[in-house]
KOLKOLLUM-878155 format. One record per residue (C-alpha): x, y, z; residue in three letters. Coordinates in pm, whole numbers, plus 50000, padded with zeros to 5 digits. Example, Ala and Ser with C-alpha at 12.3 -4.5 7.8 and 13.67 -1.06 7.14 Angstrom:
% residues 2
pt c1: 51230	c2: 49550	c3: 50780	aa: ALA
pt c1: 51367	c2: 49894	c3: 50714	aa: SER
END
This chain:
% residues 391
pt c1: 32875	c2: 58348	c3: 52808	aa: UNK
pt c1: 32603	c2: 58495	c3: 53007	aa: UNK
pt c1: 32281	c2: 58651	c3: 52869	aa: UNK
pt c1: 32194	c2: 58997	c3: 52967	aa: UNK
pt c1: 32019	c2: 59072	c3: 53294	aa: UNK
pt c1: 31900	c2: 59418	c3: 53145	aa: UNK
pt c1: 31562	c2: 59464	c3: 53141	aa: UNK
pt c1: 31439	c2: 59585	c3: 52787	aa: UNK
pt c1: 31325	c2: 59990	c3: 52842	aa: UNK
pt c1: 31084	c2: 60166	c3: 52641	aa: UNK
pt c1: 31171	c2: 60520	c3: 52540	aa: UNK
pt c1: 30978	c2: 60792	c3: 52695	aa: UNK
pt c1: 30935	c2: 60584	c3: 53039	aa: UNK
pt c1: 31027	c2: 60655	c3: 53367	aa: UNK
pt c1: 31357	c2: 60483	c3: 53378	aa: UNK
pt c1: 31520	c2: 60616	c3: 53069	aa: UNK
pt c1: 31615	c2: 60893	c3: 53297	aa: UNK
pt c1: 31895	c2: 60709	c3: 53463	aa: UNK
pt c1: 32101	c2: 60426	c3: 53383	aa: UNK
pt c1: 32202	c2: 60206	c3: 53633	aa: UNK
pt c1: 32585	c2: 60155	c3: 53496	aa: UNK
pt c1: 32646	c2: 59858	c3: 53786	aa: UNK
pt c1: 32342	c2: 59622	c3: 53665	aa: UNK
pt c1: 32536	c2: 59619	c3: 53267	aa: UNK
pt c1: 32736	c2: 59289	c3: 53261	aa: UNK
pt c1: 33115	c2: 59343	c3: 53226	aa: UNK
pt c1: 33139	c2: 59038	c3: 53072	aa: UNK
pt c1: 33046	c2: 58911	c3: 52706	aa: UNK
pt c1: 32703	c2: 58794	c3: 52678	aa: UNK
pt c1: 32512	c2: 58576	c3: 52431	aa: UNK
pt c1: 32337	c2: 58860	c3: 52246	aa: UNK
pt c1: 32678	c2: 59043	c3: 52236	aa: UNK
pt c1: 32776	c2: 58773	c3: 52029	aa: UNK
pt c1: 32450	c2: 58728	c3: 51841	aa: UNK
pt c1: 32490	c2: 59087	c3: 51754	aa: UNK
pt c1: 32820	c2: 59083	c3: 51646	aa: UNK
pt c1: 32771	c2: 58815	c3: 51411	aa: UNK
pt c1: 32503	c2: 58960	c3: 51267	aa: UNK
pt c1: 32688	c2: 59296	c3: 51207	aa: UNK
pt c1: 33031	c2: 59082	c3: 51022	aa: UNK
pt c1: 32907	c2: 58755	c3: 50884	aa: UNK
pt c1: 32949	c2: 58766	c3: 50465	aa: UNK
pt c1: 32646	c2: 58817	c3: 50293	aa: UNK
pt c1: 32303	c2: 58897	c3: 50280	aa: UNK
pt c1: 32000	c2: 58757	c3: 50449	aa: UNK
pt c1: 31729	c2: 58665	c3: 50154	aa: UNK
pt c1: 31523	c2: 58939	c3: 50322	aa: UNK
pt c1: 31770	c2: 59210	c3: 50266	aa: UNK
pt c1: 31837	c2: 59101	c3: 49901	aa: UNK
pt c1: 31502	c2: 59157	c3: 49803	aa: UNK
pt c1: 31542	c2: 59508	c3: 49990	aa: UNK
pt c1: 31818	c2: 59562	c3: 49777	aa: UNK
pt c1: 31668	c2: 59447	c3: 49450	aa: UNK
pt c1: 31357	c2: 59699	c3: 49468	aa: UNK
pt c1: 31453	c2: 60078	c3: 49547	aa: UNK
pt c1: 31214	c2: 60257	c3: 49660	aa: UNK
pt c1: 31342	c2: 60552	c3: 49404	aa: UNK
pt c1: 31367	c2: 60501	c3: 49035	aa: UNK
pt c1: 31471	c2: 60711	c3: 48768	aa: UNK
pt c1: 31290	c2: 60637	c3: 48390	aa: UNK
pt c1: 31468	c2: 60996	c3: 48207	aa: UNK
pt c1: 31842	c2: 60921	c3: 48327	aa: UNK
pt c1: 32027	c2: 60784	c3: 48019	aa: UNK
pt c1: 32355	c2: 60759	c3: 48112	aa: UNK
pt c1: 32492	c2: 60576	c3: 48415	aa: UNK
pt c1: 32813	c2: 60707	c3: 48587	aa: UNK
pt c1: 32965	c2: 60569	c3: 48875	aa: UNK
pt c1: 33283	c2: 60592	c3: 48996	aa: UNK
pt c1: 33262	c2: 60603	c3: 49345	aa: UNK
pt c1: 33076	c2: 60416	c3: 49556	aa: UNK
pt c1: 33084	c2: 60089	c3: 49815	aa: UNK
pt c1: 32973	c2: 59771	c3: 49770	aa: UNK
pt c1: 33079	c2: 59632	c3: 50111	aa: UNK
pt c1: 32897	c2: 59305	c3: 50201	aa: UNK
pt c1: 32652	c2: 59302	c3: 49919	aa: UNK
pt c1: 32683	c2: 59042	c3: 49624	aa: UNK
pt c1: 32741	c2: 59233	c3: 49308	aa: UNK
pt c1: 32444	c2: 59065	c3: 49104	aa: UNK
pt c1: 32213	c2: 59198	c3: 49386	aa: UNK
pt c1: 32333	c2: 59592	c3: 49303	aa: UNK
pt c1: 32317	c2: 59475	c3: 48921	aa: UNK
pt c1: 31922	c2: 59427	c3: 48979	aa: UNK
pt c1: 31907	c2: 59751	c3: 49161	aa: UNK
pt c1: 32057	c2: 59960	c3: 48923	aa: UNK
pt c1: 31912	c2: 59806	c3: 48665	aa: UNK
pt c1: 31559	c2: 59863	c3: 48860	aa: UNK
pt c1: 31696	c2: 60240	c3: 48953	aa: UNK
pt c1: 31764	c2: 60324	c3: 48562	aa: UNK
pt c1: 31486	c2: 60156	c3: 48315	aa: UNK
pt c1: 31589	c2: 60338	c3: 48042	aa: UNK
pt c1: 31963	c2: 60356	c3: 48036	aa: UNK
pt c1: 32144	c2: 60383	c3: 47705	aa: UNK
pt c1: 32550	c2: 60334	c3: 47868	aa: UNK
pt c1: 32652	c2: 60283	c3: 48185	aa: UNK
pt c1: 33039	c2: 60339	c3: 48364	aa: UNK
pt c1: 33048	c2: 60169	c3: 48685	aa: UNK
pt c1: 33298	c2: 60113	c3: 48854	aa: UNK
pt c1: 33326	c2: 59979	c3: 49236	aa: UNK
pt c1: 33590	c2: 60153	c3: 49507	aa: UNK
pt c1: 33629	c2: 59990	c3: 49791	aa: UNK
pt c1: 33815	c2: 60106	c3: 50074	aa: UNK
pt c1: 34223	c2: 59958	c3: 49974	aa: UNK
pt c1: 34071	c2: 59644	c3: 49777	aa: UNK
pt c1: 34064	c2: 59560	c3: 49432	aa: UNK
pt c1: 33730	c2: 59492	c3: 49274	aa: UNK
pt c1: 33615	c2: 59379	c3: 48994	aa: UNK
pt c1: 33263	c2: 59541	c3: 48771	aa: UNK
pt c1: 33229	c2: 59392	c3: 48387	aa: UNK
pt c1: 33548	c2: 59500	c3: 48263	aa: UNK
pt c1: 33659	c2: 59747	c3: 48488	aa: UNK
pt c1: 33827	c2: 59699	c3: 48834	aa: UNK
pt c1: 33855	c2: 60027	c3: 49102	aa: UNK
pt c1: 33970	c2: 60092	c3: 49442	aa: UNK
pt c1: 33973	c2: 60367	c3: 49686	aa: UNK
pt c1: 34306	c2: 60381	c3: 49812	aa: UNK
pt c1: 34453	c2: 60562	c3: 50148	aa: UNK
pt c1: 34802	c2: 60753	c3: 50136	aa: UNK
pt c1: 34996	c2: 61038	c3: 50285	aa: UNK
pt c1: 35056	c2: 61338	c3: 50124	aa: UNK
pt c1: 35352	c2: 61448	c3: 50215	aa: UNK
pt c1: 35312	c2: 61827	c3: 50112	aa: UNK
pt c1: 35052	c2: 61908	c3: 50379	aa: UNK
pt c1: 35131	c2: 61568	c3: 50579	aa: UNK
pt c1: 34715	c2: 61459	c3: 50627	aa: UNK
pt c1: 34645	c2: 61097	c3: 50457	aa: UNK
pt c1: 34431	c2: 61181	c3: 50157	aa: UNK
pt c1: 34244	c2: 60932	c3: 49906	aa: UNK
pt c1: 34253	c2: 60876	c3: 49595	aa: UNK
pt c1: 33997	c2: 60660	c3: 49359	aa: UNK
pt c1: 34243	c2: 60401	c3: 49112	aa: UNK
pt c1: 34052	c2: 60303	c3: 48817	aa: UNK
pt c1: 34190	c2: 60028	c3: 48587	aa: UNK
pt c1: 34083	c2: 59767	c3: 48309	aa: UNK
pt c1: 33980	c2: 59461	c3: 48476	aa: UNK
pt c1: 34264	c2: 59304	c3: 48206	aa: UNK
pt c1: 34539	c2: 59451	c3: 48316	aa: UNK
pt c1: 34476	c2: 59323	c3: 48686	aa: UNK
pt c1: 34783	c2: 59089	c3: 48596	aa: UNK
pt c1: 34995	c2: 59355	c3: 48575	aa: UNK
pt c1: 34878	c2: 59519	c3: 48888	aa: UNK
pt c1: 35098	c2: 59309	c3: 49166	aa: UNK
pt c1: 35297	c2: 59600	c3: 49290	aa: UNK
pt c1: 34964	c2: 59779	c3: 49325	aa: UNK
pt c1: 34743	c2: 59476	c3: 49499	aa: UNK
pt c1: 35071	c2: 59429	c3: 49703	aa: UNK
pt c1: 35027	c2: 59792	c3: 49876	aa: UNK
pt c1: 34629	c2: 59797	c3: 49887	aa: UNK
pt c1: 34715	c2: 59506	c3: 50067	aa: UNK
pt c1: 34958	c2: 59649	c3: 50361	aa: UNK
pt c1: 34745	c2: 59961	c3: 50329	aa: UNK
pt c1: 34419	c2: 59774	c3: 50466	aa: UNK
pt c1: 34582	c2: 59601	c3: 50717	aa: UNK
pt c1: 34723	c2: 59886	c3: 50842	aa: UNK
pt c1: 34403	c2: 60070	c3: 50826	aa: UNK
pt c1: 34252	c2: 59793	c3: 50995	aa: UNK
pt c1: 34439	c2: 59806	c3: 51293	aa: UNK
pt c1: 34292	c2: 60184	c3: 51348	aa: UNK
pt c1: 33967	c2: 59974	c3: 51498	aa: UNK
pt c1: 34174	c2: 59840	c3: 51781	aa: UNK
pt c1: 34340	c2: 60137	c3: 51884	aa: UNK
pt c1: 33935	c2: 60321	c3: 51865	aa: UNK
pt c1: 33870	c2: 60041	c3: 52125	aa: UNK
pt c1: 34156	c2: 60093	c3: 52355	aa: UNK
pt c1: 34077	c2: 60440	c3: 52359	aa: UNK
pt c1: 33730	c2: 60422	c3: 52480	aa: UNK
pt c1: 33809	c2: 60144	c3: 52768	aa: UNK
pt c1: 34192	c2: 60065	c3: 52809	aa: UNK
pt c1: 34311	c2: 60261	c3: 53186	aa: UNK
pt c1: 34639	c2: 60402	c3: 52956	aa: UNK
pt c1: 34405	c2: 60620	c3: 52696	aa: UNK
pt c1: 34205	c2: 60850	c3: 52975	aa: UNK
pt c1: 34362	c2: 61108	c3: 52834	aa: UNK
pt c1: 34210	c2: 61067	c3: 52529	aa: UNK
pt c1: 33898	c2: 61004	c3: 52734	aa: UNK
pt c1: 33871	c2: 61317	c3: 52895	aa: UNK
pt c1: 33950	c2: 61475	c3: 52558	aa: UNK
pt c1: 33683	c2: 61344	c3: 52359	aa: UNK
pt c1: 33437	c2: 61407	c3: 52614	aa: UNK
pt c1: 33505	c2: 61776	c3: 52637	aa: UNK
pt c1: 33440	c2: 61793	c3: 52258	aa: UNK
pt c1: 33148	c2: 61605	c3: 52262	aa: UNK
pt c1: 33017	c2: 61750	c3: 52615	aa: UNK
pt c1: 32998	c2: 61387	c3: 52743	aa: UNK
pt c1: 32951	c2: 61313	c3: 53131	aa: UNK
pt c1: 33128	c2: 61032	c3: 53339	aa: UNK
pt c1: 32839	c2: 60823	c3: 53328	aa: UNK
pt c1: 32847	c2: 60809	c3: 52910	aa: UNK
pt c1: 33217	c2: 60787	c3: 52920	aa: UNK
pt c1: 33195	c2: 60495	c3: 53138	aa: UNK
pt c1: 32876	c2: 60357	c3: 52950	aa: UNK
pt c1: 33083	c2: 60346	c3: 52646	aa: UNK
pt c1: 33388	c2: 60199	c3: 52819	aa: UNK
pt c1: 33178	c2: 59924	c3: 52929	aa: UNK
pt c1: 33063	c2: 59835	c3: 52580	aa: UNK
pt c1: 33357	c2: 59909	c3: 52444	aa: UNK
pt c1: 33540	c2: 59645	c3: 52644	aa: UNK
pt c1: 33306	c2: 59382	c3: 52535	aa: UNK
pt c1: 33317	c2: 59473	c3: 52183	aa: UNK
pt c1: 33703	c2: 59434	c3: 52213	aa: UNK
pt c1: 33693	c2: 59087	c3: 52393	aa: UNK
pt c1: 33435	c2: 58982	c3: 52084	aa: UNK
pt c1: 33632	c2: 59072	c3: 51819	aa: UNK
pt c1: 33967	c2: 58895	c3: 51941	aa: UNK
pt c1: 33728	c2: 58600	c3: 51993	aa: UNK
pt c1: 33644	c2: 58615	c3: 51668	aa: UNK
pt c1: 33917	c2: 58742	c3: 51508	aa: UNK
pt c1: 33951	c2: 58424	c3: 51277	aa: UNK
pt c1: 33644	c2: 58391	c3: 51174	aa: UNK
pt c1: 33561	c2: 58718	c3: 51093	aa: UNK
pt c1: 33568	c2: 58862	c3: 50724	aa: UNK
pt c1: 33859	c2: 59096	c3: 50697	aa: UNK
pt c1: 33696	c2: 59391	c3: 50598	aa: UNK
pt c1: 33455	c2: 59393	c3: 50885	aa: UNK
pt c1: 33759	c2: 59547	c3: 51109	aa: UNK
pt c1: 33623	c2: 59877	c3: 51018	aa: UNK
pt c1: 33583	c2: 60112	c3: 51259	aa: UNK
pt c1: 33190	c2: 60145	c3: 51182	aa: UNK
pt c1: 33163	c2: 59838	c3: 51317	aa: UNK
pt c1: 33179	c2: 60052	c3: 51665	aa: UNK
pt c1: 32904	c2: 60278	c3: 51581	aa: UNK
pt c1: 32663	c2: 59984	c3: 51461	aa: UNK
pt c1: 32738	c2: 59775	c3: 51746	aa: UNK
pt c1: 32607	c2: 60110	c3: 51988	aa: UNK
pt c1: 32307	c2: 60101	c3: 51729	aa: UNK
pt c1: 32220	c2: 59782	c3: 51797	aa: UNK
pt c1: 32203	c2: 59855	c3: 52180	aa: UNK
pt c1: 31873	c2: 60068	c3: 52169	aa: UNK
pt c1: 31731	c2: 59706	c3: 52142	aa: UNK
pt c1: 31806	c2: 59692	c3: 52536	aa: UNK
pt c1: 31892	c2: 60057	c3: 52613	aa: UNK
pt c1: 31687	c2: 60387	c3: 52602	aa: UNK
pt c1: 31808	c2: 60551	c3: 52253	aa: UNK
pt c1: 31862	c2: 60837	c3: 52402	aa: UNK
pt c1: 32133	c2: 60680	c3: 52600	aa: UNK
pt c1: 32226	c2: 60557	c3: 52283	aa: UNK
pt c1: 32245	c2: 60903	c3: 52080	aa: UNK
pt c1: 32418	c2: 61017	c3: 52354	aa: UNK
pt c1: 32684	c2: 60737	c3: 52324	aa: UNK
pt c1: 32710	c2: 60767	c3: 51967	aa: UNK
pt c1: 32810	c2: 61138	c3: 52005	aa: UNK
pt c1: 33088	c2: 61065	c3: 52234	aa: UNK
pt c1: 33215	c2: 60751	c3: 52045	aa: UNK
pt c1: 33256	c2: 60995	c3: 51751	aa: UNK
pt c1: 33437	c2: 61242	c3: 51920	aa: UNK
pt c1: 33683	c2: 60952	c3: 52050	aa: UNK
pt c1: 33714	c2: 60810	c3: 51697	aa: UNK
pt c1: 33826	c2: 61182	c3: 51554	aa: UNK
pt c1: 34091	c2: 61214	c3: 51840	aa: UNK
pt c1: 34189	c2: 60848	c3: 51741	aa: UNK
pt c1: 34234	c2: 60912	c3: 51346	aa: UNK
pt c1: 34406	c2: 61254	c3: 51442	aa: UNK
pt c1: 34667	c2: 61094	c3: 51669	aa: UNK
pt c1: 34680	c2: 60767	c3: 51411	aa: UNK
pt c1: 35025	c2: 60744	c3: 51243	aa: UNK
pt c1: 35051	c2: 60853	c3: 50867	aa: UNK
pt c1: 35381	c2: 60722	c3: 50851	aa: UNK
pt c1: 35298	c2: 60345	c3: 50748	aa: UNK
pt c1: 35050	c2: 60484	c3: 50439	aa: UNK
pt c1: 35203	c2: 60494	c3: 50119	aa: UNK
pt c1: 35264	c2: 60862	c3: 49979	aa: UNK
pt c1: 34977	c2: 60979	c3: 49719	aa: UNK
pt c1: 35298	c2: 61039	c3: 49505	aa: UNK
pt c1: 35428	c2: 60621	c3: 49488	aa: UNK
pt c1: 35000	c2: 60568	c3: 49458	aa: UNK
pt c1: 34980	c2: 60771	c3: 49157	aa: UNK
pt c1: 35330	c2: 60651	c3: 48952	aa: UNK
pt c1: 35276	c2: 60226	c3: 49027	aa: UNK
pt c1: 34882	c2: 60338	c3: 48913	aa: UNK
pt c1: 35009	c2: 60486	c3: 48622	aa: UNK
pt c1: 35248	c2: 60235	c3: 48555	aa: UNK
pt c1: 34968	c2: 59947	c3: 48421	aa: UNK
pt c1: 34788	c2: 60251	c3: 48270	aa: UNK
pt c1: 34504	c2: 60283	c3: 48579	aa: UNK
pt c1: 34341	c2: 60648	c3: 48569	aa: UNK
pt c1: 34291	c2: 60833	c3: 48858	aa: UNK
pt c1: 34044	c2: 61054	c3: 49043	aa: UNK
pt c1: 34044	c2: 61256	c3: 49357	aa: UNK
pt c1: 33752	c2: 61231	c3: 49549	aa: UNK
pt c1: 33604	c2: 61513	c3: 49764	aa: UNK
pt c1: 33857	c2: 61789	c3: 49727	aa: UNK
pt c1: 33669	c2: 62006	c3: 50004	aa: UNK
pt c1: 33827	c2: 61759	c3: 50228	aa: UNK
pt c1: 34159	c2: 61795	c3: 50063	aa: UNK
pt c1: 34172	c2: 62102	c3: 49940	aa: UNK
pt c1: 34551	c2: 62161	c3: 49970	aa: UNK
pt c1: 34569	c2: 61809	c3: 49760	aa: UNK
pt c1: 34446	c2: 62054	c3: 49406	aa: UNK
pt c1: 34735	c2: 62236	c3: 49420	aa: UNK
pt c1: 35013	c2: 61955	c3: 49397	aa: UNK
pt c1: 34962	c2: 61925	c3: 49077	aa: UNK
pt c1: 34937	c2: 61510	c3: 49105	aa: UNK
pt c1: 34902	c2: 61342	c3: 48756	aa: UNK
pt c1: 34514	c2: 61313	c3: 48748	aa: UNK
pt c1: 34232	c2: 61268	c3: 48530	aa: UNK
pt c1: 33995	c2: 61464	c3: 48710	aa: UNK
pt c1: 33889	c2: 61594	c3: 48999	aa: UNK
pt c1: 33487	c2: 61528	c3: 49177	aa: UNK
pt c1: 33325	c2: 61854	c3: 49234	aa: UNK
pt c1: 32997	c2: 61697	c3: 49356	aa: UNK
pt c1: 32983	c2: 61446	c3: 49650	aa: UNK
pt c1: 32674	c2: 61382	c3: 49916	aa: UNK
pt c1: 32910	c2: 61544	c3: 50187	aa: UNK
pt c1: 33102	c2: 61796	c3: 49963	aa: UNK
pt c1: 32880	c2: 62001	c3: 49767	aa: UNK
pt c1: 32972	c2: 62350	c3: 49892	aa: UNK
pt c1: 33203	c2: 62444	c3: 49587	aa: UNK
pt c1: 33056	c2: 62270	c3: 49315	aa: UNK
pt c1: 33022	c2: 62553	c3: 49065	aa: UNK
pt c1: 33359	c2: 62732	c3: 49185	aa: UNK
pt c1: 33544	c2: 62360	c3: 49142	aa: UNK
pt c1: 33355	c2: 62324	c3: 48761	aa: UNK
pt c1: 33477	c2: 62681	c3: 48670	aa: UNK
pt c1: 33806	c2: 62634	c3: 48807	aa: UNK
pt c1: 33842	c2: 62283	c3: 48561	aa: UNK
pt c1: 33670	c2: 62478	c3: 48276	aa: UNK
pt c1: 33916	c2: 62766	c3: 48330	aa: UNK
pt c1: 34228	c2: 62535	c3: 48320	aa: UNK
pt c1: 34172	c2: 62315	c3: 48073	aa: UNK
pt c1: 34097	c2: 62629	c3: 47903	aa: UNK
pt c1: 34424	c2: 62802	c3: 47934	aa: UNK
pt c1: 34571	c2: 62470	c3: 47873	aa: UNK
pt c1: 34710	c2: 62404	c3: 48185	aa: UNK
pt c1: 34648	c2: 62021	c3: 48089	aa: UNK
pt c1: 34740	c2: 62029	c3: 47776	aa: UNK
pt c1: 34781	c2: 61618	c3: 47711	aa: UNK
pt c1: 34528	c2: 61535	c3: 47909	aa: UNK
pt c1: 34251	c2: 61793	c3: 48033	aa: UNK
pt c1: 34113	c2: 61769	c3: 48384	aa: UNK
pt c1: 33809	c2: 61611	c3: 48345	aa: UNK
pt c1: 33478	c2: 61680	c3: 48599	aa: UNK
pt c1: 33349	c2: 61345	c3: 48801	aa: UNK
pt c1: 33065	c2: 61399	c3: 49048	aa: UNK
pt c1: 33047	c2: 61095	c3: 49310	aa: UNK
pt c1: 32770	c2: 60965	c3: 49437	aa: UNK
pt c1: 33004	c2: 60747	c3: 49733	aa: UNK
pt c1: 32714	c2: 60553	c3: 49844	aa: UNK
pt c1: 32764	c2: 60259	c3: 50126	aa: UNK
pt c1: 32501	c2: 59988	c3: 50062	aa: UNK
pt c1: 32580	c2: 59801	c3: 50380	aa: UNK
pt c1: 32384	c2: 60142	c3: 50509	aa: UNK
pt c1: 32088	c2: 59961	c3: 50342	aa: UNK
pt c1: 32099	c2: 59661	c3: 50535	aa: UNK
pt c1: 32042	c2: 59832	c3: 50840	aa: UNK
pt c1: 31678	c2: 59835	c3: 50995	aa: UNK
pt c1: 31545	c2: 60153	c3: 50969	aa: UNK
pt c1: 31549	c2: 60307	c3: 51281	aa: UNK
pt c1: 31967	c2: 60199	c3: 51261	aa: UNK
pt c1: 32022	c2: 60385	c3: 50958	aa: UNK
pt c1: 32165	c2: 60718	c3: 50887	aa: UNK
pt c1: 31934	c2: 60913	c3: 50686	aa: UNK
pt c1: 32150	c2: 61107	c3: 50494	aa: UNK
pt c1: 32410	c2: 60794	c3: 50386	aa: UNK
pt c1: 32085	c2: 60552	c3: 50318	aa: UNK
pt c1: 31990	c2: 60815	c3: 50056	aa: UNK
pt c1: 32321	c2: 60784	c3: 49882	aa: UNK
pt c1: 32245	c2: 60540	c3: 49522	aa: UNK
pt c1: 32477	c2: 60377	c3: 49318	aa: UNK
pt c1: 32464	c2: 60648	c3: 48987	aa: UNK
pt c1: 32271	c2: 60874	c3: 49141	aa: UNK
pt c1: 32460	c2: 61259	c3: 49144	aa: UNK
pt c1: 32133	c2: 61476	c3: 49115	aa: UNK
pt c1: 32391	c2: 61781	c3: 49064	aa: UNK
pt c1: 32393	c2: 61655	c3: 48682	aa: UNK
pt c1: 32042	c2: 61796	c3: 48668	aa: UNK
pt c1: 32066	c2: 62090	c3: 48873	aa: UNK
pt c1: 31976	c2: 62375	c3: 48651	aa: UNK
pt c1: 32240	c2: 62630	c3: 48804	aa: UNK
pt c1: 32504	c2: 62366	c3: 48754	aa: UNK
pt c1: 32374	c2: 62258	c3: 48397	aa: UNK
pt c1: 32398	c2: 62589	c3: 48255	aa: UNK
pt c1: 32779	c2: 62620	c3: 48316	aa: UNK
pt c1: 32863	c2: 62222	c3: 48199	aa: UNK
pt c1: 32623	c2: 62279	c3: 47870	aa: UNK
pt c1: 32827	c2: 62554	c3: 47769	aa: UNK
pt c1: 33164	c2: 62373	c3: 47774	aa: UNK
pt c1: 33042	c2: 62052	c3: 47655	aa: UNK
pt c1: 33043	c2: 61858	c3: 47930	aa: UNK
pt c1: 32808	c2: 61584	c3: 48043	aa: UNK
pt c1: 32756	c2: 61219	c3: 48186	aa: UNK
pt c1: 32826	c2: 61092	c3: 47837	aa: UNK
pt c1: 33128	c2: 61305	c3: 47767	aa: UNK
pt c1: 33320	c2: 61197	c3: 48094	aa: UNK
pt c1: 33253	c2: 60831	c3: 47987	aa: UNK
pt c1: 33346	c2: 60864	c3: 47706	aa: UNK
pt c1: 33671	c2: 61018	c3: 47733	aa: UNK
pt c1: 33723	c2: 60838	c3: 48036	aa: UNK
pt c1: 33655	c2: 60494	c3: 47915	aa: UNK
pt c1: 33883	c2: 60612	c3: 47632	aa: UNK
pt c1: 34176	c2: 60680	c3: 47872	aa: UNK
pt c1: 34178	c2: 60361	c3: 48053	aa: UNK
pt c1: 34184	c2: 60207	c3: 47732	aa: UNK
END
């Protein structure tokens, strides 16, 4: 491995306005590989625990602790026990609950997942939040069984990203992404270059790398990491692009090896798991299957359009008795990321590095209060009837 002959460019200065795409190595160099082990190794470094431990937000009147929803990734679970405990001094009951992407994990006595399937009826993959005693995990092989298949598969989304931003046989997929995006040949081929490397690195590595670091945000914090030796501009502009690829890639990515929301929801029912679908506006034909739910989340950082419709439309059903064994009940999500946390700051994305563990503010929001108040529903209610359903 070589290290890189690019000189280090301060934004602003005269030669961030060109790029010079024959002076980038083709070939993997020692801070590619520094940088990629940084971005997968297991862990925290001591420095980011104690970034984790103290939040710079805390909340003294929140009582009640509800979180279904949200990603641990690479950070120890004791760690984001000190933070929430830091985040919410005066709690009186907490539900929390991890969901990783398709694995199993394990909070007190509750287990959760976040599990990717087809649904047939409208034939998009959809996702749907498993929640389960953490005693009944012995009963749960079918399920851990398909999580299992269902990462892998997911997993293997990352190297067909990679292809399509450098292999000679995806161009067309090229060409499309940069129309979207309004890319020119000299950020297409920018990408392609550091695409390629990223691609060697990871089959390099392949062994030694934690399984769920084949993610395909490992692309998009690899580019961050280049405004160490690039102009961020040149950067943003790569980041735009690589997006655009990456929706063309998940568009064109088969659904035909996910398991049907349908075979999800029965095995989940079968050890008595409850269930929860997460950010209808996504999946808005999804409400109208009628799948055997608990509830529904009206409130999410990236869905928050239709909160009050989605609360009156539960309210009105479970009024009308449209549920009648089991009424829909209302979860609000706050689907925070902590490995977003672990970023430096100029790296992160504001809006996901915002995103707490048990933090939905729409709880408190007055408009949204009114309405829940007058049917009885709170935090404390959804635990409790929740907690009471998974037994």
């Amino acid at each position: 491995m070589s290290t890189p002959s690019i000189e280090l460019v301060k934004p602003g200065s005269p030669a961030c306005a060109s790029i010079d795409l024959a002076a980038i190595p083709r070939e993997v160099t020692d801070w590619d590989l520094e940088t990629y082990l940084g971005l997968t190794c297991a862990g925290v470094t001591p420095e980011q625990a104690e970034s984790i431990r103290n939040p710079k937000s805390r909340f003294p009147r929140q009582e009640y602790v509800l979180a279904v929803h949200w990603h641990p990734e690479q950070v120890p679970m004791p760690i984001i026990r000190e933070r929430i405990g830091a985040m919410f001094p005066s709690s009186r009951d907490e539900l929390i609950i991890p969901t990783q992407h398709n694995q199993l994990l394990t909070w007190g006595d509750y287990a959760g997942v976040e599990v990717d399937c087809f649904s047939h009826g409208f034939n998009r993959k959809v996702q749907l939040l498993i929640h389960l005693r953490a005693d009944r995990l012995e009963r749960a092989g079918v399920l851990a069984n398909m999580l299992r298949h269902t990462f892998k598969y997911r997993s293997s989304q990352l190297y067909e990203y990679l292809d399509a931003m450098c292999e000679p046989e995806w161009a067309e997929r090229r060409q499309q992404a940069a129309g979207i995006a309004g890319s020119d040949e000299d950020v297409v081929e920018f990408v392609s270059i550091y695409a390629r490397r990223l691609k060697e690195l990871v089959i390099l590595n392949e062994s030694r790398t934690p399984e769920d670091a084949f993610k395909n945000k490992l692309v998009r914090n690899y580019f961050d990491c280049l405004r160490q030796i690039h102009d961020p501009r040149l950067v943003n502009k790569a980041q735009v692009y690589a997006k655009a690829v990456k929706e063309v890639v998940k568009e064109n990515f088969s659904l035909a090896y996910f398991y049907r929301a349908s075979e999800v929801v029965e095995e989940a029912r079968s050890i008595g798991a409850g269930i929860v679908i997460p950010h209808p506006e996504q999946f808005w034909p999804i409400l109208l299957r009628n799948y055997d739910v608990d509830g529904i989340e009206v409130w999410n950082p990236q869905s928050q359009q239709y909160t009050e419709f989605l609360i009156n439309v539960v309210i009105d059903q479970n009024r009308r008795g449209y549920h009648k064994d089991r009424p829909m009940l209302i979860f609000m999500g706050d689907d925070c990321h902590l490995s977003e946390k672990l970023k430096a700051p100029e790296e992160q994305d504001k809006d996901k590095v915002a995103r707490e563990v048990g933090l939905q503010p729409a709880w408190d929001d007055l408009g949204i209060a009114k309405g829940l108040i007058m049917s009885g529903v709170s935090r404390k209610t959804v635990m409790d009837e929740y907690r009471a359903r998974l037994g």
